[in-house]
C-alpha positions in Angstrom: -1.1 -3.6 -20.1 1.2 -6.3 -19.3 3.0 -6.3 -16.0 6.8 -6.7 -16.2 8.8 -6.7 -12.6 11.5 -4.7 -14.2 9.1 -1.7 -15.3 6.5 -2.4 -12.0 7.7 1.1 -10.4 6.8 2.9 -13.2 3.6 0.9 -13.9 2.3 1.0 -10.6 2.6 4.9 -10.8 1.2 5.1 -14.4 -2.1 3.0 -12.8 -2.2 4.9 -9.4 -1.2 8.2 -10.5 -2.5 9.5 -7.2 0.8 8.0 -5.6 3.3 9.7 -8.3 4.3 12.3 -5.4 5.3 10.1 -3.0 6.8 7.8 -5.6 8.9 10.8 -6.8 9.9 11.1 -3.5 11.3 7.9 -3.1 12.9 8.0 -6.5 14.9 10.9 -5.3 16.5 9.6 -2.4 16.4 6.2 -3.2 17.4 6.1 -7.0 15.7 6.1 -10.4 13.8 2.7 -11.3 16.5 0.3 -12.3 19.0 2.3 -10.4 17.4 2.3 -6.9 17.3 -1.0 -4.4 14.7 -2.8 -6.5 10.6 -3.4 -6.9 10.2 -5.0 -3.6 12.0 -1.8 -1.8 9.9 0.7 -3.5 6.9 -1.4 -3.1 7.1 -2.4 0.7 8.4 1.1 1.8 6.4 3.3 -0.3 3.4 1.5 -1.5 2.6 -1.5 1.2 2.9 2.1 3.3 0.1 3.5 1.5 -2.0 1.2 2.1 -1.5 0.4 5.2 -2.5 4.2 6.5 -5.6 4.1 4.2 -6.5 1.2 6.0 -5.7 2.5 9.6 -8.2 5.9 8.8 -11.7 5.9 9.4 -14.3 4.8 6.3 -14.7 7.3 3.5 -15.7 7.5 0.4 -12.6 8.7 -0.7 -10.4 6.6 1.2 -12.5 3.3 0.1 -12.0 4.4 -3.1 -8.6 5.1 -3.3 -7.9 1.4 -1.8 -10.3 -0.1 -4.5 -8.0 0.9 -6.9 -4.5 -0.2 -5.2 -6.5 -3.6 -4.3 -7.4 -3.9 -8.1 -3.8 -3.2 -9.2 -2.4 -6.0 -7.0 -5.2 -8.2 -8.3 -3.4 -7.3 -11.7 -0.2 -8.2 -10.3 -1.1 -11.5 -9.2 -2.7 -12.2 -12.5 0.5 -11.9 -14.3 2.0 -14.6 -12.3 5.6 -14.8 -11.5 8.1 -12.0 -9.8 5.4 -9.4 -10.7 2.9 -12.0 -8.4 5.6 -12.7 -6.1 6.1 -8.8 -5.1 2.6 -8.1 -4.9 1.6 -11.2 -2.7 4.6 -10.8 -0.3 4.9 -7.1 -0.4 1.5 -6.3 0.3 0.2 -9.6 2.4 2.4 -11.6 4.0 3.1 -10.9 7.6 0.3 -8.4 7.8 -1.6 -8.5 11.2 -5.3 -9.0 12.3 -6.7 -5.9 12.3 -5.0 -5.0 8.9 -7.1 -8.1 7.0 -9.8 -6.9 8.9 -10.1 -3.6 7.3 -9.0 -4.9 4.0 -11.1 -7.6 3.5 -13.4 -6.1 1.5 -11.3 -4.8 -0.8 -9.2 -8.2 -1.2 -9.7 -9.7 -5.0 -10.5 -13.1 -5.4 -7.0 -14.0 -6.8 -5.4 -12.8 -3.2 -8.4 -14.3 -1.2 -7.8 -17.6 -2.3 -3.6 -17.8 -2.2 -4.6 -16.0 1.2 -6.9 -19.3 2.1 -4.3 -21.5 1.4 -1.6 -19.8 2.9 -2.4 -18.0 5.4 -6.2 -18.8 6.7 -6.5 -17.1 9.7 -7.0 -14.3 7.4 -10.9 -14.1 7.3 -10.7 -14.6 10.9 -10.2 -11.4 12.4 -12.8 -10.6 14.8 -10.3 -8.7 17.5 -11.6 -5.5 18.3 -9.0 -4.1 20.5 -6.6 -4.9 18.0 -5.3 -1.6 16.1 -2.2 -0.3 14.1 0.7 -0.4 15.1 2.9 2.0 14.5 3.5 3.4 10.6 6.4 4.9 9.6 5.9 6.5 6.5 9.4 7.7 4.7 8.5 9.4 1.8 5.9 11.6 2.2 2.7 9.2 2.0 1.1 10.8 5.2 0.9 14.3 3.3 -0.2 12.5 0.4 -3.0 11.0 1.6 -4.2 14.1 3.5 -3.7 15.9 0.3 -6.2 13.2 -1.4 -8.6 13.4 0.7 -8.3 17.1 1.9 -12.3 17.4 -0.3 -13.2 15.2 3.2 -11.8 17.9 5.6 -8.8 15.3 6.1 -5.5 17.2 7.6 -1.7 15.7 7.7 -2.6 15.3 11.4 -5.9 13.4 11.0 -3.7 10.7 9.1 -1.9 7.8 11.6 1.6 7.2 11.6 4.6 9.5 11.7 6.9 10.7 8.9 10.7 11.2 8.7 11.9 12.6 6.3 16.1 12.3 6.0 16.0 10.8 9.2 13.8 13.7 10.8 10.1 13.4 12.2 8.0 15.7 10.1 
């Protein structure tokens, strides 16, 4: 498949279809594809989000396999160069903290691992182990997704970090 910025939304979704409810979710508050705020909205917001919470649970085998598959997709992304690049390198990567590299490392492809090396190489140094999450705010739904996804592993809405508002509401 080749990766086009303008279609990413719906690609993404077509790859991941794991995330299509929370994806829906954001289409119907934020706009259709095309009609919404854009790629790098729906990416940081919903996606980036996704990950980001997978990453803050403990080690599964449903969890690690669930961010196999986003890593791989952004691998894909990176490979197509350009915008679609572009998004996935500074919607997933950039600005991310220490203890977020350290749980993703091994799940980074090679492509990210070496624009990560030259541009931000502090990344394979994250030793901290006081450092944790931050807060996550989840908007559309991820939270109940996930727990959804891995309910198989006993996982329950409130076994999942973060907090979700929903219309401006904590769920």
């Amino acid at each position: 498949m080749q990766l086009k910025y303008s279609a990413i939304e719906e690609q993404l979704t077509e790859a991941l279809p794991e995330i299509r409810p929370a994806a829906e979710h954001y289409w119907s508050t934020q706009g259709e594809p095309g009609r919404d705020s854009g790629p790098y909205i729906f990416f940081e917001d919903m996606f980036a989000c996704y990950v980001e919470v997978l990453l803050a649970m403990r080690r599964s085998a449903g969890r690690d396999e669930f961010l196999r598959r986003a890593f791989t997709f952004v691998e894909e992304m990176l490979a197509a160069g350009g915008h679609v690049a572009d998004l996935a390198f500074i919607g997933l990567f950039e600005g991310r903290p220490g203890w977020w590299f350290r749980e993703a490392g091994e799940f980074v492809g090679s492509r990210a691992a070496q624009e990560l090396d030259r541009s931000a190489p502090y990344w394979r140094n994250t030793d901290a182990t006081d450092e944790t999450a931050s807060e996550i705010i989840d908007l559309y739904g991820v939270r109940q997704l996930i727990a959804s996804l891995l309910s198989a592993e006993g996982v329950k809405t409130d076994d999942v970090p973060g907090n979700t508002y929903i219309d401006g509401a904590k769920q």
